[in-house]
N, C-alpha and C positions, 0 to 999 in steps of 0.2 A: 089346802092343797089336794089336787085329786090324783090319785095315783091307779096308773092303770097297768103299769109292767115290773115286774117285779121277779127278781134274778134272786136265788138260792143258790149257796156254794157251800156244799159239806162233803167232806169223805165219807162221811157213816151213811151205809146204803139203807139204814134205819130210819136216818132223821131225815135222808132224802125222801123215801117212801113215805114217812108222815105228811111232812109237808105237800108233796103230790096229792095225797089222798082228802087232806083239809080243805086243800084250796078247790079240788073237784066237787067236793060234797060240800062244803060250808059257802064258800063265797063263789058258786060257780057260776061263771058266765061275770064277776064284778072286776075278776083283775087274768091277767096275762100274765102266766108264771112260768120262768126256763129253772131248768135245776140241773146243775151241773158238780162234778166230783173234785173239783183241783182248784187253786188259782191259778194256775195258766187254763183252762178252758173257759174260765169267768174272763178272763185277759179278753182270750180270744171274744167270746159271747159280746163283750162290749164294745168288742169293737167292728161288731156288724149290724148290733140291733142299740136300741134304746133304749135304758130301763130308768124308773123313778126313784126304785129304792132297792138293794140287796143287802138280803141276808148272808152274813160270812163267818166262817167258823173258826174261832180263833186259833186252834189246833189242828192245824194238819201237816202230812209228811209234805217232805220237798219244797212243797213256798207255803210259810205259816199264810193265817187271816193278817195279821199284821202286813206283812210285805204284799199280800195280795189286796188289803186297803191301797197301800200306796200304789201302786199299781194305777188300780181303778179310779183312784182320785186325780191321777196324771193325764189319764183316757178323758172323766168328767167329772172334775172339779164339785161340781154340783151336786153331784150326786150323792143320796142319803142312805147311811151305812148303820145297818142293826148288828152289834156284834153276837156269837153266839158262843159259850162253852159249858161243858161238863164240870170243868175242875176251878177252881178258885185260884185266877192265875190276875189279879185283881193289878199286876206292874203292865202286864199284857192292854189290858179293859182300860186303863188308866195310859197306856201308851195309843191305843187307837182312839179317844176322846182326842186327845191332842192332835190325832190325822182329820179330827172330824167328825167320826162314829155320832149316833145321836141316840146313841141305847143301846142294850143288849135283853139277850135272854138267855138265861141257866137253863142247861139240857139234862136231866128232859123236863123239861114245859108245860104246862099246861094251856089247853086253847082259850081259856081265860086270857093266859099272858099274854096271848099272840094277839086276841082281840085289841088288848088295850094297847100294845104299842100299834097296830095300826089305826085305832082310832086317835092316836098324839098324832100320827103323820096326817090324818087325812085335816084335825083339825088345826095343822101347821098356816 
């Protein structure tokens, strides 16, 4: 699978900033990345542009990663969901598999980690 846009949702202006900062200098110029702070502006984001895969953070105020999977999966079905958290919330990780989710990654991360779940997607 080739994936070329890729949608980021986290509250922590930390993990957003990493992520920014990775995909400029590591993969730049290979993929198209929005990063946004809520699930409702991942709502909104999807449903003006396209993306192939978002990252979502299982923890946040106001609409968890959970409710904002479902969300996203209602907008594009298709669409391939990396979960993301801090804390060991493993009823969460095990409730968005069953939305679909096709992986996660423990924050904070290593760019090891990130490599290899995008190297599952790309050789999906």
């Amino acid at each position: 699978m080739e994936i070329k846009k890729i949608l980021v949702v986290d509250d922590d202006q930390i993990i957003r900033s990493v992520f920014q900062k990775i995909f400029e200098r590591k993969y730049q110029g290979k993929y198209q990345v929005s990063i946004v702070k809520s699930g409702e502006e991942a709502i909104k984001k999807l449903k003006e542009e396209t993306f192939d895969v978002v990252f979502v953070d299982i923890l946040m105020p106001e609409m968890d990663g959970i409710d904002t999977l479902k969300a996203l999966k209602e907008i594009k079905p298709d669409i391939i969901a990396i979960m993301m958290t801090g804390l060991a919330v493993e009823d969460k990780w095990q409730e968005a598999m069953k939305l679909g989710a096709l992986d996660y990654l423990y924050k904070p991360f290593e760019l090891s980690e990130l490599q290899t779940v995008l190297d599952k997607l790309t050789e999906r």
